[in-house]
C-alpha positions in Angstrom: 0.0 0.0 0.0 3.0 2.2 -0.7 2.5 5.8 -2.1 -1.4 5.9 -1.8 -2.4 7.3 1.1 -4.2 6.2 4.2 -7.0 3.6 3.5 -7.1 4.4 0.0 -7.4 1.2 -2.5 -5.7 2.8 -5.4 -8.0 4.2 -8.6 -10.6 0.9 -10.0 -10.7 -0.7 -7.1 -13.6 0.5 -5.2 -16.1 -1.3 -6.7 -19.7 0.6 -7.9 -20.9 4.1 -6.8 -24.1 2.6 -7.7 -26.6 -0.6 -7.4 -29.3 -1.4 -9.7 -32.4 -2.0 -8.0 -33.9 -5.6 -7.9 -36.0 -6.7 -10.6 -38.5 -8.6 -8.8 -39.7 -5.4 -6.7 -39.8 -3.2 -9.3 -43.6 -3.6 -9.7 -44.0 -1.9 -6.4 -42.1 0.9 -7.6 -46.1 1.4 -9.0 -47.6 3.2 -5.9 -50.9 2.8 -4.8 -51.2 6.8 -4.8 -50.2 6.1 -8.9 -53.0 3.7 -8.8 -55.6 6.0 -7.5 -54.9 9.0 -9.8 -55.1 5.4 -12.8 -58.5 4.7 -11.1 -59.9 8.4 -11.6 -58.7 9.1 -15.0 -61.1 5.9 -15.8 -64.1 7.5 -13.8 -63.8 5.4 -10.5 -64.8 7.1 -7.5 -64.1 4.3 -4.6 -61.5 1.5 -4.6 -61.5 -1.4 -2.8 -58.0 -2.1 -0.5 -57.2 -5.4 -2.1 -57.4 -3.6 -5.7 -53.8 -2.7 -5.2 -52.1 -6.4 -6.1 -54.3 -7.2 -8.5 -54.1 -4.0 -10.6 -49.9 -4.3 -10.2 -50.7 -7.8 -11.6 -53.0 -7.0 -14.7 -50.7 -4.1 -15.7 -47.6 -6.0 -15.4 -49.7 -9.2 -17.2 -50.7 -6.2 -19.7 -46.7 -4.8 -20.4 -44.6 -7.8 -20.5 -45.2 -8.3 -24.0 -45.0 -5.1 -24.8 -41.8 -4.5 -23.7 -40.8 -7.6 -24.7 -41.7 -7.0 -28.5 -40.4 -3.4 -28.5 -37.2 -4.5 -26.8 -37.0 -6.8 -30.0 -37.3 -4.4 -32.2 -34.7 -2.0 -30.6 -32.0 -5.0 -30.4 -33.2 -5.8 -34.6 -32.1 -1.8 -35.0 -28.7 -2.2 -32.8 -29.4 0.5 -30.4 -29.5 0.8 -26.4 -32.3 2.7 -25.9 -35.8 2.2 -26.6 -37.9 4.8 -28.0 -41.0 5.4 -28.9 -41.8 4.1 -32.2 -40.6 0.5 -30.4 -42.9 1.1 -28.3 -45.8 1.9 -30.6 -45.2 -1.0 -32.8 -45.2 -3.0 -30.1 -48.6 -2.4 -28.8 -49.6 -2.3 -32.8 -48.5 -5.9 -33.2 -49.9 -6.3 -29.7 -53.5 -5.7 -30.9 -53.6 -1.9 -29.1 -52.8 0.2 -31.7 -52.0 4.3 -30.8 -52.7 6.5 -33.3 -51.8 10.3 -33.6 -48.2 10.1 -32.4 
């Protein structure tokens, strides 16, 4: 440990600044407050306390294709980042097609 200091590990080797968050929690990361303001854009005026799991479940039943078809589309077109044509296309082949964007 000669020339670096005190308690220093020398430059690459402290490991990440960062951690990616889990993958299985990240459904949660939809709030029930998120779910709510969901439920009142559709006309809903009381909800249930057990509506909370199963809307997290329908939605994520509802994207995983999605996503899957427009991350498919953005690996065919070699890029990183997925925008939103892949994602329109997606819900197009999907059976949910957007129009006017």
């Amino acid at each position: 440990m000669s020339g670096r200091g005190k308690g220093g590990k020398g430059l690459g080797k402290a490991g990440p600044l960062r951690h990616r968050k889990v993958i299985r929690d990240s459904i949660y990361g939809i709030t029930k407050p998120a779910i709510r303001r969901l439920a009142r854009r559709g006309g809903v005026f009381r909800l249930n306390g057990m509506i909370y799991e199963e809307m997290r479940s329908v939605l994520k039943a509802f994207l995983e294709p999605v996503l899957r078809i427009a991350i498919t589309y953005t690996e065919y077109a070699r890029r990183k980042t997925v925008i939103a044509s892949d994602v329109i296309q997606a819900l197009n082949w999907t059976g949910y097609p957007l129009y006017g964007f």
